[in-house]
Backbone as ProteinMPNN parsed JSONL, in Angstrom:
{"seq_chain_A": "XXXXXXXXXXXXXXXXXXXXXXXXXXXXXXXXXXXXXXXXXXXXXXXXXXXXXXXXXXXXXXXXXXXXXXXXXXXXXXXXXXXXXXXXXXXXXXXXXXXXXXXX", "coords_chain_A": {"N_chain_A": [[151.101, 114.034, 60.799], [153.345, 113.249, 61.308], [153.272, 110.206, 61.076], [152.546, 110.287, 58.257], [155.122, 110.887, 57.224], [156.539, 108.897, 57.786], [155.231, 106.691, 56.673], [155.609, 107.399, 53.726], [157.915, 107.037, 53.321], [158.61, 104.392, 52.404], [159.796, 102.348, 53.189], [159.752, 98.549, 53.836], [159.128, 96.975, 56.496], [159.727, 94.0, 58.316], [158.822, 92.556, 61.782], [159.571, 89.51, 63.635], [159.466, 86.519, 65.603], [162.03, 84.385, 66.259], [163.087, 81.861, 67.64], [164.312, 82.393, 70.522], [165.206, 84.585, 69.806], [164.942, 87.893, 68.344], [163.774, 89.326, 65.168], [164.681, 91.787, 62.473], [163.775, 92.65, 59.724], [164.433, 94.548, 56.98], [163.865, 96.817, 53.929], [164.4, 99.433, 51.292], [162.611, 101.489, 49.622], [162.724, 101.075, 46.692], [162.864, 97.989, 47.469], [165.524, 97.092, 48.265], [167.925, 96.017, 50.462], [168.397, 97.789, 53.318], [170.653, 100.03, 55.218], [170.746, 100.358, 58.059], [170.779, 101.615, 61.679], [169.943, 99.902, 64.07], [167.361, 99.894, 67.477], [165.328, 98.842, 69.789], [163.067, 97.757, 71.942], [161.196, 95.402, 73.987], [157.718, 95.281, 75.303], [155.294, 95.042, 77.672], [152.304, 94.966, 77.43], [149.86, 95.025, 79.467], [151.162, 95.503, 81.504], [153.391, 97.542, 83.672], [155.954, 97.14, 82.221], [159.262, 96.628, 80.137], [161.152, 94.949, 78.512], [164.833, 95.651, 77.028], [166.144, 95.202, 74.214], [169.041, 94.242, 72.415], [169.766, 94.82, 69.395], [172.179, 93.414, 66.82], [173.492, 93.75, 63.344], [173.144, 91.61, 61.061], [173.67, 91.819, 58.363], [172.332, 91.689, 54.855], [169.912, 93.706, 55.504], [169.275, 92.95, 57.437], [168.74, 92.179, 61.061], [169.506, 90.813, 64.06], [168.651, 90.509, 67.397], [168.715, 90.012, 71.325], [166.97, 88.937, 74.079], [166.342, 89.383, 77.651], [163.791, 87.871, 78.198], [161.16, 87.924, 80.362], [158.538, 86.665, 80.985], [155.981, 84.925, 79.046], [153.997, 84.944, 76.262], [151.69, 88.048, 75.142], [153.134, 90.717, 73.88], [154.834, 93.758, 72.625], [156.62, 94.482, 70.384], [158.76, 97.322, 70.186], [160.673, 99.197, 67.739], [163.273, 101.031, 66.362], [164.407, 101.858, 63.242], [167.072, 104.254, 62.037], [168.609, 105.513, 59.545], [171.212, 106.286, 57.92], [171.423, 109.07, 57.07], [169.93, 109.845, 59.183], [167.292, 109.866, 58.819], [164.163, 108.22, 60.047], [162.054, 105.451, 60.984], [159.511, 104.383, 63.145], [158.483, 101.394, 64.682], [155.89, 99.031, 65.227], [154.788, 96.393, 66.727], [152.937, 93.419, 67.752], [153.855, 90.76, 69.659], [153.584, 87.164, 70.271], [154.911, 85.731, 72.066], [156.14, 82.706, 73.014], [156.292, 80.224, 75.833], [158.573, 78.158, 75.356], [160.412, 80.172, 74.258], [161.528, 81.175, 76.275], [164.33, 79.757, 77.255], [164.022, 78.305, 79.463]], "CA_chain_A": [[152.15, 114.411, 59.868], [154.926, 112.072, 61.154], [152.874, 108.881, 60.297], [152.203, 110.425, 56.227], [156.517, 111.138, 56.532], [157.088, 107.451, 57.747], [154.628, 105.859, 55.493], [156.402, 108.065, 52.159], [159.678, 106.611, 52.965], [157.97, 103.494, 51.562], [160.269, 101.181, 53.791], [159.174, 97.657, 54.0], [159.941, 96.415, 57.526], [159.363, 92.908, 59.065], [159.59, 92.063, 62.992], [159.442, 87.904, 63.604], [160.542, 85.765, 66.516], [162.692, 83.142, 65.472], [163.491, 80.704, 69.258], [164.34, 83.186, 71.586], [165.673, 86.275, 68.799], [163.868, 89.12, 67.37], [164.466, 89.007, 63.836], [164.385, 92.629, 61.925], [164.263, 92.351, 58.119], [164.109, 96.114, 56.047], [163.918, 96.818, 52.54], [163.847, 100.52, 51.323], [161.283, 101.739, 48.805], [163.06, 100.165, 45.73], [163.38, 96.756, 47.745], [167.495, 96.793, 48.303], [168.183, 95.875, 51.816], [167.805, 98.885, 53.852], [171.439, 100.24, 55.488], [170.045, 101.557, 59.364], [170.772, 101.053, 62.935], [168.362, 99.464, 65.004], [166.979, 99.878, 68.545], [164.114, 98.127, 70.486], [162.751, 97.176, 73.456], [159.471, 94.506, 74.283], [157.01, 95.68, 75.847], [154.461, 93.906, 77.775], [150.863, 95.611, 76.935], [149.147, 94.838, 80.383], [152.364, 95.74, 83.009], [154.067, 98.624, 83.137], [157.143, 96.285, 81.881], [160.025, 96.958, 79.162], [162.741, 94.918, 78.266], [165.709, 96.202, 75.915], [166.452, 94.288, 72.777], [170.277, 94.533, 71.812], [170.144, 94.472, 67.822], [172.928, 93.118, 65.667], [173.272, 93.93, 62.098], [173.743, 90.145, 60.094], [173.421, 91.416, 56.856], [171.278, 92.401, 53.796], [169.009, 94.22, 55.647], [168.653, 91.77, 58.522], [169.612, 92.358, 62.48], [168.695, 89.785, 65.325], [168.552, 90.897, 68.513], [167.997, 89.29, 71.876], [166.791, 90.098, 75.022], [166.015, 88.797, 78.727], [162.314, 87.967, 78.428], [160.471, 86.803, 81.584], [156.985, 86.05, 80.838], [155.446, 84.147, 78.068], [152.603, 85.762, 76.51], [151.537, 89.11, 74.599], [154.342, 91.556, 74.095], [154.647, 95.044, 71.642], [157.83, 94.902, 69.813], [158.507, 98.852, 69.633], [161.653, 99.571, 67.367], [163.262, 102.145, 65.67], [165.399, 102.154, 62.487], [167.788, 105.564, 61.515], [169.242, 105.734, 58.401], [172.834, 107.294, 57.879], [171.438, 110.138, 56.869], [168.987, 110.564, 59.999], [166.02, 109.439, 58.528], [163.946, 106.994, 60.954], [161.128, 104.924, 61.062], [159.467, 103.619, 64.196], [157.684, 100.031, 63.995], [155.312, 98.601, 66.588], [154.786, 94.933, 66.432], [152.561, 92.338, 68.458], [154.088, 89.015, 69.173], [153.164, 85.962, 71.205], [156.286, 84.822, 73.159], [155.616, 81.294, 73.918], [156.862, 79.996, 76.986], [159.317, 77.712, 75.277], [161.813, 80.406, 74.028], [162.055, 82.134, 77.106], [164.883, 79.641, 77.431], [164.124, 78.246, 80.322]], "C_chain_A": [[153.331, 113.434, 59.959], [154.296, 110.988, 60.758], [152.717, 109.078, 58.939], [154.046, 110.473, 56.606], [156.928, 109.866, 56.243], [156.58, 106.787, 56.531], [155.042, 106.353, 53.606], [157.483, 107.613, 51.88], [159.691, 105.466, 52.175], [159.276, 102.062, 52.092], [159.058, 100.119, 54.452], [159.889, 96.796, 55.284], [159.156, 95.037, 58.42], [159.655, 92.409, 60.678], [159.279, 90.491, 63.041], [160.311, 87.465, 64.677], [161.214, 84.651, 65.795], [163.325, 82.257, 66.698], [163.353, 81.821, 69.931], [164.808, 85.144, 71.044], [164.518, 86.799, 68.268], [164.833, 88.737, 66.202], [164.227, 90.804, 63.207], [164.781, 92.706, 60.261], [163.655, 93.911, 57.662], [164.429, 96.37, 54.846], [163.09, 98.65, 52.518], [162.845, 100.417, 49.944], [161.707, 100.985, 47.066], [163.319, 98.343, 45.744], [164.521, 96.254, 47.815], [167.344, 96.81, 49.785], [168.482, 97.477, 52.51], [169.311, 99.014, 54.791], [170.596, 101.225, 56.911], [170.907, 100.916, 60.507], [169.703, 100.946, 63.546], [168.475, 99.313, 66.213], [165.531, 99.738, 68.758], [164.319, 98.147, 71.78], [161.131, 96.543, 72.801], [158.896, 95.246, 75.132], [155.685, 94.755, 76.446], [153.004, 94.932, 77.69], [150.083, 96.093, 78.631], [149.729, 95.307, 81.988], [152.996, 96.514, 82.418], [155.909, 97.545, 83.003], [157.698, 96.324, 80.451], [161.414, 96.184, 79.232], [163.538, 95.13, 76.723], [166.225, 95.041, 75.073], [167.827, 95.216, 72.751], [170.544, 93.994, 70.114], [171.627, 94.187, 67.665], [172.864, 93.188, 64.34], [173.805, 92.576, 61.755], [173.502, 90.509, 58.855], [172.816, 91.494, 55.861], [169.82, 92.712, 54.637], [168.392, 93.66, 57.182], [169.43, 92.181, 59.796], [168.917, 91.447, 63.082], [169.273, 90.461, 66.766], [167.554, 89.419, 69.828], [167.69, 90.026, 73.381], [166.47, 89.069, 76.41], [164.572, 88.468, 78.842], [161.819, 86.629, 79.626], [159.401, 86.503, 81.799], [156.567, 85.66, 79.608], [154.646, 85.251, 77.902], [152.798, 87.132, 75.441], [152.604, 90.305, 74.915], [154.034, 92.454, 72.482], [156.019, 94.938, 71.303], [157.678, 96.682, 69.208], [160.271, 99.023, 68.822], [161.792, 100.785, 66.755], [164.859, 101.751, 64.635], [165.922, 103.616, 61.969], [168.575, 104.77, 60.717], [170.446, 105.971, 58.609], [172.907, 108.744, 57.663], [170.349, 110.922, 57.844], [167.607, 110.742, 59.934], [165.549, 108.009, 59.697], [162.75, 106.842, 60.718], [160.743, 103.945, 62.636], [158.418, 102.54, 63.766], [157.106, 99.667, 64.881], [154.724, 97.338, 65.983], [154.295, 93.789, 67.564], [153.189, 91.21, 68.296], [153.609, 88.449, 70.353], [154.67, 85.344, 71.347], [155.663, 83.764, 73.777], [156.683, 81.008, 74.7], [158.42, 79.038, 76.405], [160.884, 78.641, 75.12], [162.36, 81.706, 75.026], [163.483, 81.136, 77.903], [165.099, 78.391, 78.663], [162.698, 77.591, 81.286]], "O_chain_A": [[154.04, 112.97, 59.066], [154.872, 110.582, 59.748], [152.734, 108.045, 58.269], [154.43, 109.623, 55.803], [157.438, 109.473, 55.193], [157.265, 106.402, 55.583], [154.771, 105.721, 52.586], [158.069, 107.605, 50.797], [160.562, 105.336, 51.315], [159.511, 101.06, 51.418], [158.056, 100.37, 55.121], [160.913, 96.122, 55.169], [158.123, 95.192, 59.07], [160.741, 91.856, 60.854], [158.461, 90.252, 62.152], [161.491, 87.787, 64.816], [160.781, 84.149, 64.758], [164.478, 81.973, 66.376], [162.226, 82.315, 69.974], [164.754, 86.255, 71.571], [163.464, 86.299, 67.874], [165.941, 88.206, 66.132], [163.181, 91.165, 63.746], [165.909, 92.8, 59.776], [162.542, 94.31, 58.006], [165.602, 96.07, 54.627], [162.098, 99.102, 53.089], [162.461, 99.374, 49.415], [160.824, 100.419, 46.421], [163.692, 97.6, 44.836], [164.715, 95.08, 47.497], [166.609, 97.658, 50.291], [168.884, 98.281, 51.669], [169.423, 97.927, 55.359], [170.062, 102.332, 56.837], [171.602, 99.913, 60.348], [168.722, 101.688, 63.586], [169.474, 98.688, 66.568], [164.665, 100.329, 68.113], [165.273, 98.416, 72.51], [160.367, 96.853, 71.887], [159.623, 95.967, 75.815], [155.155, 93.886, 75.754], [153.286, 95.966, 78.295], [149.818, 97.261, 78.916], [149.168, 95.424, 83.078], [153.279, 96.548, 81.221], [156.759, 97.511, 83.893], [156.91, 96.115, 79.528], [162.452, 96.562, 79.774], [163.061, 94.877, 75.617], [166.692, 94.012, 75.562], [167.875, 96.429, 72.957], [171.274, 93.081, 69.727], [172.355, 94.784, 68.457], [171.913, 92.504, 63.964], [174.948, 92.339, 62.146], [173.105, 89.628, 58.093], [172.144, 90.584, 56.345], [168.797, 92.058, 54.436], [167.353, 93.94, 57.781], [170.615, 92.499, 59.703], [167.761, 91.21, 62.732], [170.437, 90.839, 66.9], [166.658, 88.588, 69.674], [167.994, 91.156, 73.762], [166.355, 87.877, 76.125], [164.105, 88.95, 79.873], [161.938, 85.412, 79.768], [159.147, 86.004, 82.896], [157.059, 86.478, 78.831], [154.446, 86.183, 78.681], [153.907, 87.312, 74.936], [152.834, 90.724, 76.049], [153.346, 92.068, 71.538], [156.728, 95.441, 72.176], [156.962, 97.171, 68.334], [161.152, 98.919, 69.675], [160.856, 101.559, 66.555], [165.979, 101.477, 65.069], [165.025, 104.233, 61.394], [169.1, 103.691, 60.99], [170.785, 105.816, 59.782], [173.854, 109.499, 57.882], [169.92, 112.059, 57.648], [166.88, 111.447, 60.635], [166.292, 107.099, 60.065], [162.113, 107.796, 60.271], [161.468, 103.073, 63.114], [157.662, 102.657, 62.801], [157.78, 99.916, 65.88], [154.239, 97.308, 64.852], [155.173, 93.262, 68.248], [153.242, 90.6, 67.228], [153.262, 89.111, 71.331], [155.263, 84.552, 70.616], [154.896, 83.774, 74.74], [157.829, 81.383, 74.45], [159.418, 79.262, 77.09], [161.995, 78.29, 75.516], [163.106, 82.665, 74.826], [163.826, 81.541, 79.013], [166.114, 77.701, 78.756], [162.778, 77.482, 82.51]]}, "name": "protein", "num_of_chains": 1, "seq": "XXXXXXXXXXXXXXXXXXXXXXXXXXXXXXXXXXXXXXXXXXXXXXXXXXXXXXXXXXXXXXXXXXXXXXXXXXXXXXXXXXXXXXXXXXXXXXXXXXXXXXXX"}
């Protein structure tokens, strides 16, 4: 039942690394940039390991967030956008963290 509520809201949500940032792009069901707050954390699949993403809102629909990541490699972007009015959507998202933008 909660995956048919999420999937009705008909938000279109993108996660993407971009160097060392999460990128979060949202568009609600008419395609107008999507007004939410956002919270994450990475996740590593294979270790019980979680680090916290600190979103920023930049802007039509867009937040970047960054985070301490210490291993290269397969990671679960888990987020969650709320609305203003208390509506939320959670997002789960594979990425490949290559070793370069761990900075370091």
């Amino acid at each position: 039942a909660e995956a048919a509520r999420q999937a009705a809201l008909g938000w279109q949500v993108e996660v993407a690394l971009s160097g060392s940032r999460l990128i979060v792009t949202a568009r609600d069901a008419e395609g107008r940039p999507l007004s939410a707050a956002v919270e994450g954390a990475l996740h590593r699949p294979l270790q019980d390991l979680s680090v916290p993403v600190g979103f920023q809102a930049v802007g039509g629909g867009r937040w970047a967030g960054a985070a301490d990541i210490p291993l290269p490699g397969q990671w679960e972007a888990r987020i969650t956008l709320t609305a203003p009015d208390g509506t939320h959507k959670d997002v789960r998202t594979r990425l490949f963290i290559p070793r370069e933008a761990l900075g370091g």
